[in-house]
N, C-alpha and C positions, 0 to 999 in steps of 0.2 A: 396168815399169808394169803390164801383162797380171796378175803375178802376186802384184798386191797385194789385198789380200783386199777394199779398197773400191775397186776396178775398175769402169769404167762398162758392162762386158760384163753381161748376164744370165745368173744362176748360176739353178740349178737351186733354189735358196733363196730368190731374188727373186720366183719365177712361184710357188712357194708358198705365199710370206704369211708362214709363221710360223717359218719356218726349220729346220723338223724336215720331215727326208727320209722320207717315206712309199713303200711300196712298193708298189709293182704288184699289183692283183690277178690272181692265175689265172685261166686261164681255166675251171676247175672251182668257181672264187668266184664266180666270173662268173653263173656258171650255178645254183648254189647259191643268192644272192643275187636273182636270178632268182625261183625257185623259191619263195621265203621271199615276197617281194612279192607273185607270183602266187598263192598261197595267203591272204596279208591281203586282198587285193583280193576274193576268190572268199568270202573270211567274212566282208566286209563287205556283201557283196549277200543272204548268207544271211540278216545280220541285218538288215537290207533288208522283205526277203520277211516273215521272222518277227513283224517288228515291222507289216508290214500285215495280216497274220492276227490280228494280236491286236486292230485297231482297227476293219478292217471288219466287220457284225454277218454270219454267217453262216461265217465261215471258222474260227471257234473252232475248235480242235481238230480239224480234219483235217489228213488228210496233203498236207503241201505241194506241188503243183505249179504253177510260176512262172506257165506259161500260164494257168492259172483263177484265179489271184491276182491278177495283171494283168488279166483279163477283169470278176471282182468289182469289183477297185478300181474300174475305170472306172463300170461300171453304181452304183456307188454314189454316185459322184462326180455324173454324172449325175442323178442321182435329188435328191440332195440341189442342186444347182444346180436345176432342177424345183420342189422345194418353195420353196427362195428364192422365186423368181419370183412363184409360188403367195403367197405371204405378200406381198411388195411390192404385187401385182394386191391383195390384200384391203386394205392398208392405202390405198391409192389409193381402192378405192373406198367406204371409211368416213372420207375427209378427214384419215386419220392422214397427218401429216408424217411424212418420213423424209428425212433430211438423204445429202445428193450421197455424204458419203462411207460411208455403208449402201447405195447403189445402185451403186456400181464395183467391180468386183471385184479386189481386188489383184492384183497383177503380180507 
């Protein structure tokens, strides 16, 4: 009974799903594999970076470093929440409406 092919044992083909025997990665695949990930991951943050030099005003065309991009961004972010406010304070105080969901800031 053991060695009938629909046995109630689990075969190495059951814990797989599709029934093709896959092999083992090395452990230099391992690490390869590794490597490859860690480098998507490291050009995904460049293009990160890139993409906020190109949007905050000021950063055009310098040379990239993360800390003053990060420090920009903020200061701009700032700035621009700043003018919000600035612009809500005016229309409050010339009776313009502005509806709940122009005064919350999305999440």
């Amino acid at each position: 009974m053991g060695s009938e092919p629909n046995s109630l044992s689990p075969s190495c083909e059951d814990t797989m799903g599709d029934g093709e025997d896959k092999p083992r990665l090395t452990e230099e695949e391992k690490k390869q594999n590794h490597i490859a990930s860690e480098k998507k991951r490291r050009q995904a943050i460049r293009n990160g970076f890139d993409r906020l030099t190109e949007l905050i005003p000021g950063l055009e065309g310098q040379a990239r470093s993360e800390g003053v991009v990060l420090r920009k961004t903020v200061e701009y972010i700032k700035s621009e929440l700043e003018e919000r406010n600035r612009l809500l304070k005016e229309c409050d105080q010339r009776g313009i409406e502005v509806g709940d969901k122009h005064r919350i800031l999305p999440s």
